[in-house]
N, C-alpha and C positions, 0 to 999 in steps of 0.2 A: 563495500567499495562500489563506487559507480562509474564507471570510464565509456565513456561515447567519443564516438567518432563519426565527423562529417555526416550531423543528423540534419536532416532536412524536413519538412513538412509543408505540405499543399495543401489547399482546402479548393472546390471546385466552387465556382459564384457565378451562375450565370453562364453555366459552359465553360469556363475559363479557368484556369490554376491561379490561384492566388499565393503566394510563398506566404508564410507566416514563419519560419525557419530556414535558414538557409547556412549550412555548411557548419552544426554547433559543435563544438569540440569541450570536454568535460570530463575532468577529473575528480574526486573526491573520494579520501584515505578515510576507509575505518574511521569511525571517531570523529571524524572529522566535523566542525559545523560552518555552512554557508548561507547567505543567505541570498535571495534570487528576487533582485529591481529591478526595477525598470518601470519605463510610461506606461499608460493601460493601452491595451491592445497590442505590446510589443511581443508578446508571445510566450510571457511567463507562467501563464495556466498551460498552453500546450505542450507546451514542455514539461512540469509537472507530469500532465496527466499522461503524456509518453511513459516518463521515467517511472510513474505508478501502476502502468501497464494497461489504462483505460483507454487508450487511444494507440492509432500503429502509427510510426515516423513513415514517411514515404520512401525513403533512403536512410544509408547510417547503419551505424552496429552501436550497440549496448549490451550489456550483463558478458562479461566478458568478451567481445567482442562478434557476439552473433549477430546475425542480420535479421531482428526480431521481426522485421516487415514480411518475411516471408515465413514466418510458424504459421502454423493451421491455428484454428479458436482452439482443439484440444490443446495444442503441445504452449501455445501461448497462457490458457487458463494453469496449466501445470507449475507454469514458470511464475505466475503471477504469485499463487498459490506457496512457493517454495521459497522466491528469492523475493518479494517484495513484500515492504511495510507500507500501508499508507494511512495515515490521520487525515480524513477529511475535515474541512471548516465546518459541514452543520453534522459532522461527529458519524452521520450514519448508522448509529445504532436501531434494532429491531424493537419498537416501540413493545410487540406482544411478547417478546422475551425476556429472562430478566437480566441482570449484566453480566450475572454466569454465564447464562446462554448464549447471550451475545460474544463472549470472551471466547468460549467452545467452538463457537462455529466455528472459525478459520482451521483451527485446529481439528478437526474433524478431516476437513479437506482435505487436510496434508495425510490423513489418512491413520491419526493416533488413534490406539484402543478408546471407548467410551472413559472405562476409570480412569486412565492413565491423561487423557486428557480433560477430565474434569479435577483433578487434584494439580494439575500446569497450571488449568485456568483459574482457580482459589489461591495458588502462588503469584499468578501473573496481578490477580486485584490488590493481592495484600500488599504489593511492593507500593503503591502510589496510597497504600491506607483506606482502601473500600472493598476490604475482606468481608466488614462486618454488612456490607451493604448488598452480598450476594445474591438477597432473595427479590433484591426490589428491584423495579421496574424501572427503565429509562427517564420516563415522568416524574418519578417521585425524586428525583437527585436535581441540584442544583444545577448552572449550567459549565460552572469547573467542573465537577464530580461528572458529566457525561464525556465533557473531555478526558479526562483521567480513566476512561473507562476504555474510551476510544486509544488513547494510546499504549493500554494495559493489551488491547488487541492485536498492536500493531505487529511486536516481537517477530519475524520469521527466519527459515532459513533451515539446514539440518540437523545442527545442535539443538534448537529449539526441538522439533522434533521428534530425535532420537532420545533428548533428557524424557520424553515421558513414556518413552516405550521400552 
């Protein structure tokens, strides 16, 4: 679920605040799918990369109603780490890794045993059907298959988690 309240954001130009958000209010149910228009430069990456936790709102509550603006880097990487997915557009995967690895990593983070999250992340590839692609490298897969790879990553939260511990 993602629920925001009166999210703001500024960007400084010149000395100056520039609003690129002003006042956004946002609901979305489990399950739920939306999708997010607008002109270019209306502030639909900003917002994104708020909600994906790569950038701070200037004001606002999100993830259940905290004031995400004020967590330290730790307690913000934690949250990222726990309660958010995100699928980037160029995929971001670790080019020297292979898509096991890249599937692992997040998973590590959250802090699952090594076995226990290497047998999630051979579950999480096999669901999108590139089990059998485990050992290969970023490069070698088409550019669907990195996608697929990318959103075999994305999965978080405690359940994820807890199913491999």
């Amino acid at each position: 679920m993602i629920h925001v309240v009166r999210l703001d954001k500024s960007f400084l130009v010149a000395g100056k605040a520039v609003p690129v958000l002003r006042g956004v209010d946002l609901d979305v149910a489990t399950g739920e799918m939306v999708a997010l228009v607008g002109d270019s430069g209306s502030g639909k990456s900003t917002l994104m990369n708020i909600l994906g936790g790569l950038d701070r709102p200037s004001t606002g509550q999100l993830l259940g109603g905290r004031d995400v603006s004020r967590l330290t880097v730790r307690e913000w990487g934690r949250t990222r780490s726990r309660d958010i997915g995100f699928v980037f557009q160029s995929f971001n995967l670790i080019p020297t890794a292979t898509i096991l690895e890249n599937v692992e990593l997040p998973l590590g983070y959250r802090g699952m045993a090594p076995g226990a999250r290497r047998q999630r992340a051979v579950a999480l590839l096999d669901r999108p059907g590139l089990g059998d692609h485990a050992r290969r490298y970023p490069q070698q897969l088409s550019g669907g298959q990195q996608q697929r790879v990318a959103v075999a990553r994305a999965p978080v939260g405690p359940a994820q988690a807890a199913a491999g511990r």
